[in-house]
N, C-alpha and C positions, 0 to 999 in steps of 0.2 A: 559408861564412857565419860572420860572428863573433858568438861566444859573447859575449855583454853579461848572462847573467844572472848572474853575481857584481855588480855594479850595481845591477841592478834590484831585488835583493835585501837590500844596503847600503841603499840608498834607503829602501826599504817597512819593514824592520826600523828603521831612526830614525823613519821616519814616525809607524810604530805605539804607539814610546817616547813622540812628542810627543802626538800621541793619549792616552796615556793618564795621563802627568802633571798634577798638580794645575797650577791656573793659577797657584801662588805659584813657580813651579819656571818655568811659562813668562816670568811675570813678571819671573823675578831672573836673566832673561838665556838661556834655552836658545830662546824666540821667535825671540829677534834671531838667536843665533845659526844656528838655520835660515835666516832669511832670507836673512843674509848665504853661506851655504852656494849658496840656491835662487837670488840671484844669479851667483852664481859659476858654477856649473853652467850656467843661462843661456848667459852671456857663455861659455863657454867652446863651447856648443853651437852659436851666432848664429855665432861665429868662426869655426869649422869647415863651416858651411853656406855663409855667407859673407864671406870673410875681406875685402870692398871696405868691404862696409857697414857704417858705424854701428854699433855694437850699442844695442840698447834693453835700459835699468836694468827688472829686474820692480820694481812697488809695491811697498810696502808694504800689504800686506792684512789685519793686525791679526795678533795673535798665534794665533788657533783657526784660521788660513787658514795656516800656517807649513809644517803637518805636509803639507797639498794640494802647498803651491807644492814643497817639496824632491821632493817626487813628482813633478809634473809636466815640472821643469825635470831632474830627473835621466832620467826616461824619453824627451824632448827628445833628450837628449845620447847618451843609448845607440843612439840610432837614427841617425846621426850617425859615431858613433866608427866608425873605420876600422883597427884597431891593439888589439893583446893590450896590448903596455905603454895606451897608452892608457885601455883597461878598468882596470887597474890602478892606473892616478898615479888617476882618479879614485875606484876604491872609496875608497883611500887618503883621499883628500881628506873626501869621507865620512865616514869612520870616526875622522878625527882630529876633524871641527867635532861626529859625534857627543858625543866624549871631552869635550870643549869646554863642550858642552851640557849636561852632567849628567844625563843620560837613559839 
């Protein structure tokens, strides 16, 4: 079975960072940049379930719903992942839009 909790744990540590930042901090862009993150992950999880369909964009669901969606959409994706690199390109991916965020 493959190990996804380096992920899950990428994941819930940004989470907890957006969680606990002021809203001027989510304001001036570490929001967006979760969501842009919680899409991603999304789409990269819909692809790998199923690569015929569509992918659906998640919302936008304000910036206090930022810290949920990169959670949701990253534990999505770990359940999914099939591949050690895989777990990997996405901590990665994580931990850069962390960087990003200022969190």
């Amino acid at each position: 079975m493959l190990d996804t909790t380096p992920l899950t744990r990428a994941v819930e540590h940004f989470a907890d960072r957006l969680r606990a930042a002021p809203q001027s901090r989510l304001q001036r862009g570490a929001a967006a940049e979760a969501l842009g993150l919680a899409r991603e992950l999304a789409l990269r999880a819909q692809r790998l379930e199923d690569p015929v369909r569509e992918p659906l964009e998640m919302p936008d669901a304000g910036m206090f719903a930022a810290a949920d969606q990169i959670t949701l959409a990253g534990n999505d994706l770990a359940v999914v992942l099939t591949s050690e690199d895989g777990v990997a390109e996405a901590v990665r991916v994580v931990e850069e839009a962390q960087k990003r965020a200022g969190v």
